[in-house]
TORSEFI-386182 format. One line per 8 residues: number of its first residue (from 0); their letters; for each residue y, z, x of C-alpha. Coordinates in Angstrom, 3 decimals. Example, Ala and Ser with C-alpha at 12.3 -4.5 7.8 and 13.67 -1.06 7.14 Angstrom:
0) AS) -4.500,7.800,12.300; -1.060,7.140,13.670
! end
This chain:
0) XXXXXXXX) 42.206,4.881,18.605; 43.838,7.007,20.948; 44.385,10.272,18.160; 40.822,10.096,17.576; 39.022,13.204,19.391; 35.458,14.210,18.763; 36.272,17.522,17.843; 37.950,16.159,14.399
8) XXXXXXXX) 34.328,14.555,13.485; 32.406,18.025,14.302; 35.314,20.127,12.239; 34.794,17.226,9.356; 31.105,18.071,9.293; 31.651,21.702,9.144; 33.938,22.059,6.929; 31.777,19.277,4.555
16) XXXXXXXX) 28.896,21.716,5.148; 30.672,25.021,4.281; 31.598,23.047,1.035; 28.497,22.113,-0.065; 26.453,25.469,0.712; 29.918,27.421,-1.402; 28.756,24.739,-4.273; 25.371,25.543,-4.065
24) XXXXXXXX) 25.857,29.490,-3.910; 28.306,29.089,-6.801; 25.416,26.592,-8.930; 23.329,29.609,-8.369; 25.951,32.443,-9.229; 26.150,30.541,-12.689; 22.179,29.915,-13.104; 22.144,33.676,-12.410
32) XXXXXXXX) 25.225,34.678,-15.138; 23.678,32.480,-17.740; 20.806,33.790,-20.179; 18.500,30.992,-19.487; 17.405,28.814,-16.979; 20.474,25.573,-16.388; 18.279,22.882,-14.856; 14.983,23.347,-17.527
40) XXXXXXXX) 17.865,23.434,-19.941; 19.273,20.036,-18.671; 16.681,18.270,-17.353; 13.695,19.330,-19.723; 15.238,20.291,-23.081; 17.557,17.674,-22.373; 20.793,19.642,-23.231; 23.583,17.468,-23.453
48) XXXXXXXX) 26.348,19.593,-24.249; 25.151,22.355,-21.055; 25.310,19.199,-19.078; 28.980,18.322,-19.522; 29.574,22.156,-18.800; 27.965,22.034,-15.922; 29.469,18.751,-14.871; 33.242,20.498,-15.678
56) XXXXXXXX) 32.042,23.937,-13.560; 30.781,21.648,-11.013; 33.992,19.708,-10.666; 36.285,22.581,-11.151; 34.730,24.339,-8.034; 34.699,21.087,-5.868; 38.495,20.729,-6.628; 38.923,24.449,-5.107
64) XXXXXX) 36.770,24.481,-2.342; 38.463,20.889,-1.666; 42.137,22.247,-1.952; 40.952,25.609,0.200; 39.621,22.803,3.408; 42.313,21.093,2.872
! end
């Protein structure tokens, strides 16, 4: 336990927040590129094949933001 300084935990949570809000504002960029709305498309007209695409864009761009923290 000696290794362990605080400093590690706050860059942890910084870099975990960074990730998410570069998700989010790349969710959005898409939403924004496609011609019609993603989540009505998913959730309401229950769109399975826009779901898997989103699923794939979603872990594609977890997978970079995840090798550019690390």
């Amino acid at each position: 336990m000696t290794d362990f300084h605080p400093v590690y935990l706050l860059n942890a949570a910084v870099f975990a927040i960074l990730g998410i809000l570069i998700f989010v504002g790349a969710f959005v960029l898409v939403d924004k590129i496609t011609p019609y709305a993603l989540w009505k498309e998913i959730v309401e007209d229950r769109n399975v094949a826009l779901a898997i695409m989103v699923g794939a864009m979603s872990i594609g761009v977890c997978i970079i933001i995840a090798a550019a923290v690390h």
